[in-house]
KEMARSE-166940 format. One line per 8 residues: number of its first residue (from 1); their letters; for each residue y, x, z of C-alpha. Coordinates in pm, 1 decimal. Layout:
! KEMARSE-166940
NUM) A) Y:X:Z | ... .
END
This chain:
! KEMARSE-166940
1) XXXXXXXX) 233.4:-1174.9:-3579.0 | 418.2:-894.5:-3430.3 | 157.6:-681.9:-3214.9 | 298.2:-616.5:-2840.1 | 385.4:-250.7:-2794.0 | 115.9:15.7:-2632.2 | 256.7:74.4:-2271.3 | 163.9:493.5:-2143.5 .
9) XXXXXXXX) 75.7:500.7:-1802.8 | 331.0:562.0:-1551.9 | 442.5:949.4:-1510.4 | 529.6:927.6:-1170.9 | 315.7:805.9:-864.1 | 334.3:517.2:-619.7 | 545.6:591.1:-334.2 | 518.1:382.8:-1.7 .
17) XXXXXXXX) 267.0:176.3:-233.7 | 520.9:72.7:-453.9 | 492.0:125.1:-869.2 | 800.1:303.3:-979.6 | 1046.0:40.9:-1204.6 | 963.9:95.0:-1594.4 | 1203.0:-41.3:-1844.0 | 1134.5:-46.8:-2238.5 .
25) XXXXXXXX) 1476.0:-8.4:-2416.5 | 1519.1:-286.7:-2672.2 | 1448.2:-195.0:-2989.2 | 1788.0:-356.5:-3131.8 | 2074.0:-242.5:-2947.6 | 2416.3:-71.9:-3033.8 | 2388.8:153.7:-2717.5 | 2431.6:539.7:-2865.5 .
33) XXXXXXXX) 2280.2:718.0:-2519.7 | 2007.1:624.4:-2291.2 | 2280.5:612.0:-2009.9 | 2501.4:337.7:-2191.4 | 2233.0:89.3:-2166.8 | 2081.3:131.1:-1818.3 | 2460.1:150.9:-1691.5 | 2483.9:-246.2:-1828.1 .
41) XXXXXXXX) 2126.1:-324.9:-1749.5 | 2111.0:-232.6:-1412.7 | 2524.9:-352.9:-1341.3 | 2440.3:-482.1:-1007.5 | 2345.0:-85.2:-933.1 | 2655.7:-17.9:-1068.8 | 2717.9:296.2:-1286.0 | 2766.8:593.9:-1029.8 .
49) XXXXXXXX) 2406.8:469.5:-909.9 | 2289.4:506.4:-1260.1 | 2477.7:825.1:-1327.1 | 2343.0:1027.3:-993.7 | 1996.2:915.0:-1054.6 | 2032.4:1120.6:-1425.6 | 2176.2:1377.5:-1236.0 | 1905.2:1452.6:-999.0 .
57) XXXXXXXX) 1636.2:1401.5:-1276.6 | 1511.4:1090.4:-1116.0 | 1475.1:876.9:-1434.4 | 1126.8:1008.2:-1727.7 | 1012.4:933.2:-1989.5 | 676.6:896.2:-2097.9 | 668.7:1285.2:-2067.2 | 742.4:1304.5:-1726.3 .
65) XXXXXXXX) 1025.3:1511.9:-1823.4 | 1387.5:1414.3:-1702.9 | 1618.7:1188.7:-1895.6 | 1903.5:1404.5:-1974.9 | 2261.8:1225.6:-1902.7 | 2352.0:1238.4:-2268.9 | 2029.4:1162.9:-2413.7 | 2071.5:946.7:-2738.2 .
73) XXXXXXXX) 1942.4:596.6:-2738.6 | 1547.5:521.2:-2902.2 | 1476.9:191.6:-2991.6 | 1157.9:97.6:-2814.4 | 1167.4:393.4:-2576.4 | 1018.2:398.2:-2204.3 | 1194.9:557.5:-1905.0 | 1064.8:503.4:-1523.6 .
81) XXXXXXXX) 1235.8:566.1:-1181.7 | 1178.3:454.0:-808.1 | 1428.3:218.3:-671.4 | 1571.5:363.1:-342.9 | 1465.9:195.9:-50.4 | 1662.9:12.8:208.6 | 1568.1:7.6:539.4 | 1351.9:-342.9:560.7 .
89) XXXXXXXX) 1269.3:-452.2:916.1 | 898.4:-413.3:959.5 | 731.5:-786.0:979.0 | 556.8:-763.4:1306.8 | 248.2:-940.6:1224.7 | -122.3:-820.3:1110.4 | -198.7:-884.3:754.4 | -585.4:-977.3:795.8 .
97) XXXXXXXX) -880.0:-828.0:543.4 | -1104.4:-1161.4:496.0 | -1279.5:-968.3:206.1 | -1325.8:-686.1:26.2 | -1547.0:-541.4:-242.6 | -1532.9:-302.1:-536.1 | -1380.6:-596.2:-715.2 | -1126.9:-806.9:-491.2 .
105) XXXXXXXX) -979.9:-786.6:-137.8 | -874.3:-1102.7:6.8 | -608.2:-1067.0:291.2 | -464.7:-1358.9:536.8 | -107.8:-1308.4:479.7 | 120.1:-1378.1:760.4 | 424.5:-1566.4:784.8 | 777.0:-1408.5:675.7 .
113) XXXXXXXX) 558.3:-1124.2:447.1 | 601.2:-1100.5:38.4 | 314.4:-1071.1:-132.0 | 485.0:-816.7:-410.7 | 806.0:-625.3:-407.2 | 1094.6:-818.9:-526.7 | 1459.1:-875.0:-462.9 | 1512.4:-707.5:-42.6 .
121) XXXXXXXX) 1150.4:-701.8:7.6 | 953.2:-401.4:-146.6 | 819.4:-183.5:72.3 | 765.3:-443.6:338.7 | 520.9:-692.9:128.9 | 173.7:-766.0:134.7 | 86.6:-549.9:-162.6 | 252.0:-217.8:-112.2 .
129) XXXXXXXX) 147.5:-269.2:275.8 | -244.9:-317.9:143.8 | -238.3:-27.1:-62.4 | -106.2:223.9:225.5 | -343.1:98.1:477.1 | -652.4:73.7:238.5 | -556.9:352.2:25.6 | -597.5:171.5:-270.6 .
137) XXXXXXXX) -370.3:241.6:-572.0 | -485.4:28.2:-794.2 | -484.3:-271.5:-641.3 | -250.0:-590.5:-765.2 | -211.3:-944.5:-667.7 | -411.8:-1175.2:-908.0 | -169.5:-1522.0:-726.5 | 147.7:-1547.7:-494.9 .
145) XXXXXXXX) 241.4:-1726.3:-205.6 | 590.4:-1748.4:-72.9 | 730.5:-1519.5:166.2 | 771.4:-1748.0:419.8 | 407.1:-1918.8:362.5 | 87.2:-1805.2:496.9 | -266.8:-1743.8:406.9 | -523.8:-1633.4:190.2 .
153) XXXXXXXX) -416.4:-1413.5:-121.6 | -627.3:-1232.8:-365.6 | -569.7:-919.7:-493.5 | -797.6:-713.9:-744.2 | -876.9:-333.9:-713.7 | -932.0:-273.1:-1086.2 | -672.7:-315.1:-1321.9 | -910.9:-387.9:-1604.6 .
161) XXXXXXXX) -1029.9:-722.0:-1441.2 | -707.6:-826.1:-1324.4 | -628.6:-1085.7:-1572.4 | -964.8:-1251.8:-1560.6 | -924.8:-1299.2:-1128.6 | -526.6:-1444.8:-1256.9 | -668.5:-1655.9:-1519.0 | -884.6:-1856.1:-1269.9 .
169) XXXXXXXX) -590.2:-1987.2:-1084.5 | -374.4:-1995.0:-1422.3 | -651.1:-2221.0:-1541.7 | -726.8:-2436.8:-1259.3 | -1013.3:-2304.3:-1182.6 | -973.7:-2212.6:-811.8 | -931.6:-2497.8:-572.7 | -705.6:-2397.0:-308.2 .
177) XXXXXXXX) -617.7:-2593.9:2.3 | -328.9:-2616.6:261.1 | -255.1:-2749.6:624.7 | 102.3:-2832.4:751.1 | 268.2:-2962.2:995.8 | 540.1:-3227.6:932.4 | 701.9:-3519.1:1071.1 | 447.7:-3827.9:1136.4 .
185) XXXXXXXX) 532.3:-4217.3:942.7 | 337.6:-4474.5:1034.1 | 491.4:-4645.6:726.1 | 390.2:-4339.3:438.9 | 57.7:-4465.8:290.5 | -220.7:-4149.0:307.3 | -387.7:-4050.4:123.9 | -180.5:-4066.4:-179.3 .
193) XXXXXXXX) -178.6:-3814.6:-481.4 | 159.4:-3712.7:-553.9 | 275.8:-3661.0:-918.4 | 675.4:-3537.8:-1022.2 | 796.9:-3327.5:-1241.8 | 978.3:-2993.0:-1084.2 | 1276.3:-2786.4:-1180.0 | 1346.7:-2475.2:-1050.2 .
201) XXXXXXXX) 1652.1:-2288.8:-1133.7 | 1643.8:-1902.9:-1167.6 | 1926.4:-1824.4:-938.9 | 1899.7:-2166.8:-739.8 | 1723.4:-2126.9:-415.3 | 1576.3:-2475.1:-398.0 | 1373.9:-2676.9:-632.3 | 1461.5:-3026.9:-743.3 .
209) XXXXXXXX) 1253.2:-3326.7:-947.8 | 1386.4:-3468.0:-1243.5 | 1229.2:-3759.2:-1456.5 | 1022.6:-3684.9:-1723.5 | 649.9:-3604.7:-1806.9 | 469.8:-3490.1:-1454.4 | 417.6:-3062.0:-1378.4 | 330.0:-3115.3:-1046.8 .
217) XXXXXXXX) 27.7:-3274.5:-885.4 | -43.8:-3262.7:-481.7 | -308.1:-3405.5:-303.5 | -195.2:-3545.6:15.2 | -387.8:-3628.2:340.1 | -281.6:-3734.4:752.8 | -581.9:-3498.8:928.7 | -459.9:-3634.6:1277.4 .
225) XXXXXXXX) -118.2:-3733.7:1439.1 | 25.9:-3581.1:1782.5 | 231.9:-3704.9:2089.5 | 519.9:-3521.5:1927.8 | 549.1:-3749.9:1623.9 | 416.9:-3470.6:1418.7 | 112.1:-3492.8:1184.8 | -83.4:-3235.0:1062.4 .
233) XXXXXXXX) -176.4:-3242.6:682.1 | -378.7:-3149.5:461.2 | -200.8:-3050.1:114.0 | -466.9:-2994.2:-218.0 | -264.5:-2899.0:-522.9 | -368.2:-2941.3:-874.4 | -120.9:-2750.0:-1008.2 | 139.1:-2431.1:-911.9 .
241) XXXXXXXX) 497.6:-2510.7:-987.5 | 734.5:-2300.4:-689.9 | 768.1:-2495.1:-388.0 | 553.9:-2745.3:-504.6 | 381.6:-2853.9:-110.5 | 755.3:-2830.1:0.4 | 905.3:-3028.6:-237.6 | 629.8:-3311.3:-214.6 .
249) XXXXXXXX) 607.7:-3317.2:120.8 | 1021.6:-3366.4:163.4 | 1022.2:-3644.5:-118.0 | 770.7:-3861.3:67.2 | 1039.4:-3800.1:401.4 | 826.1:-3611.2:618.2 | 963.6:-3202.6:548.6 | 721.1:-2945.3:642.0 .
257) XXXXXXXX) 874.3:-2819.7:1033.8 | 1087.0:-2523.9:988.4 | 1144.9:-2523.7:607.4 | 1480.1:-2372.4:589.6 | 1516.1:-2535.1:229.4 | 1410.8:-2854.2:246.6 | 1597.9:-3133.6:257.8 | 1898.4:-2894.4:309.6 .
265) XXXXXXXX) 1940.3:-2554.0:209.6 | 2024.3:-2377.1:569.8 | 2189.8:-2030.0:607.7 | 1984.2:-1737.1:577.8 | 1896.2:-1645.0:925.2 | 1935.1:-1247.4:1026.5 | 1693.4:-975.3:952.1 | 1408.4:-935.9:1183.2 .
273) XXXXXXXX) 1486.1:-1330.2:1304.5 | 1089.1:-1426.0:1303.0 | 1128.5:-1738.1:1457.9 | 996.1:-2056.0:1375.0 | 826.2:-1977.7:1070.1 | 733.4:-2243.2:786.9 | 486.6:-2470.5:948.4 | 284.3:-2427.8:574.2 .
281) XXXXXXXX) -31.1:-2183.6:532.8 | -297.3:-2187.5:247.1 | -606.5:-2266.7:427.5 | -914.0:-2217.9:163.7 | -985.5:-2079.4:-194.9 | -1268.7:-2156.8:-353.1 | -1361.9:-2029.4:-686.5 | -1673.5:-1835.1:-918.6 .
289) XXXXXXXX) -1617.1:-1504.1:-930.5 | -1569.5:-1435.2:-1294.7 | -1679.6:-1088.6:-1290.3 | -2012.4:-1113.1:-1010.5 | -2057.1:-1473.2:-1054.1 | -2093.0:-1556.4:-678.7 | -1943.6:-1884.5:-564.4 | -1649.3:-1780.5:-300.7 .
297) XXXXXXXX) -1558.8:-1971.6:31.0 | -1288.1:-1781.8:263.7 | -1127.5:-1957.3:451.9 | -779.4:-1878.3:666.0 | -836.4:-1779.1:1075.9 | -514.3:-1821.1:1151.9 | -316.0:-2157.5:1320.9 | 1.3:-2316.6:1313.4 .
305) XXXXXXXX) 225.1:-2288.0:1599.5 | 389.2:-2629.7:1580.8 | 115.9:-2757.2:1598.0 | -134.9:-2585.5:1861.4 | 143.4:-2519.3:2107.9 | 483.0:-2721.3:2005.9 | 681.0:-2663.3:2326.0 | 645.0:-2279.0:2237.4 .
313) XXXX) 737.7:-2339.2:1879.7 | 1021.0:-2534.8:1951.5 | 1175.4:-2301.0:2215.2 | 1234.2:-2004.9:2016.1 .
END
């Protein structure tokens, strides 16, 4: 069994609460400088990108020491840089502490935030937002929830226990519950439990079911039913495939209000657009803590707009 390879800790700092990139170059690989491969592995950057960061000394190595431009290729080597930040529009919303110890911290995420830096969104998510205003370095998310969902996330402060908070929802062993607000049918059956198998594509924004053996598993419940033809639900999922809620929710024929996915992909709307967000939030988590051993209850403050004040929601 080939043993995983030792990773040295980063030589260069956070920066607006965001972990520099580190790449490990493969250890097979015809490339004959360091510069040859990150040129094709980062070809979206393109190779002047590549080239000036070299320049500048902007890309280490475990040493902290600058890459040198013609620096010959090693097999298994590690080199770090920070990606250069685009101007993200600040999300205008609070991001709520629920909780926090010298273990956890447990935020209520808003609507339209990441929880980690990925693709457009780094500087602006959850994470790297938590770590400026608590001043916590260490911390990382032990679960996700989508950008455009909100609610209660969990993220560790020491990186030694992280994998025993992320192996409590990669085991099951967290029950987690949502509320959304979606069309009402007085001919859809509730409660029903919900079981599909899901696809999703790398690449493909939406998810899709095929046949075959069942990866999904949602828990569906009517709480109460408006003068608007709208109900509001109550989602329990047993399991964490992407888009899972969404996708369950569309396939019975009531899509969650303002999904811009589901059942039609819509065009991305403009930066800093914050209107009508996904009518989806994760409620409750519920769960032993695997390090204290105290039984957790938090539970989300915040409320759906769609549903509390439709004529609002609807305007914007």
């Amino acid at each position: 069994m080939r043993r995983r390879p030792r990773i040295p800790p980063s030589p260069l700092p956070q920066r607006h609460g965001v972990d520099p990139v580190r790449v490990r170059l493969p250890v097979e690989g015809a490339w004959a400088t360091v510069r040859e491969h990150l040129v094709e592995r980062l070809s979206g950057a393109g190779a002047g990108v590549v080239d000036a960061m070299l320049a500048a000394g902007k890309i280490v190595g475990a040493d902290g020491r600058a890459v040198a431009p013609d620096a010959a290729y090693v097999p298994g080597m590690f080199v770090w840089f920070h990606r250069e930040l685009s101007d993200e529009v600040p999300v205008p919303f609070p991001l709520e502490v629920v909780h926090r110890d010298e273990h956890m911290v447990v935020v209520d995420k808003p609507h339209f935030l990441a929880t980690t830096p990925r693709g457009s969104h780094i500087a602006e998510t959850a994470l790297a937002r938590l770590r400026r205003e608590l001043g916590t370095e260490t911390l990382g998310a032990a679960h996700r929830l989508d950008r455009l969902t909100a609610g209660l996330v969990l993220f560790t402060v020491r990186p030694e226990e992280r994998g025993m908070y992320q192996s409590l929802f990669r085991d099951r062993l967290v029950r987690k519950e949502y509320e959304a607000v979606a069309p009402y049918d007085p001919g859809l059956a509730l409660p029903r439990t919900v079981r599909s198998r899901i696809v999703k594509e790398r690449g493909v924004l939406a998810a899709y079911e095929v046949a075959g053996e069942p990866n999904a598993v949602s828990r569906v419940e009517l709480i109460e039913r408006n003068a608007h033809g709208l109900g509001r639900y109550r989602l329990t999922p047993a399991t964490g495939q992407t888009h899972q809620l969404r996708v369950h929710m569309n396939a019975l024929g009531v899509p969650i209000l303002g999904d811009p996915l589901y059942p039609v992909v819509t065009a991305p709307v403009p930066a800093g657009d914050f209107r009508r967000p996904l009518q989806l939030l994760a409620r409750a988590l519920d769960f032993t803590d695997p390090v204290t051993g105290v039984e957790h209850r938090f539970r989300s403050g915040r409320t759906l707009g769609a549903w509390s004040s439709y004529g609002d929601w609807a305007r914007q």
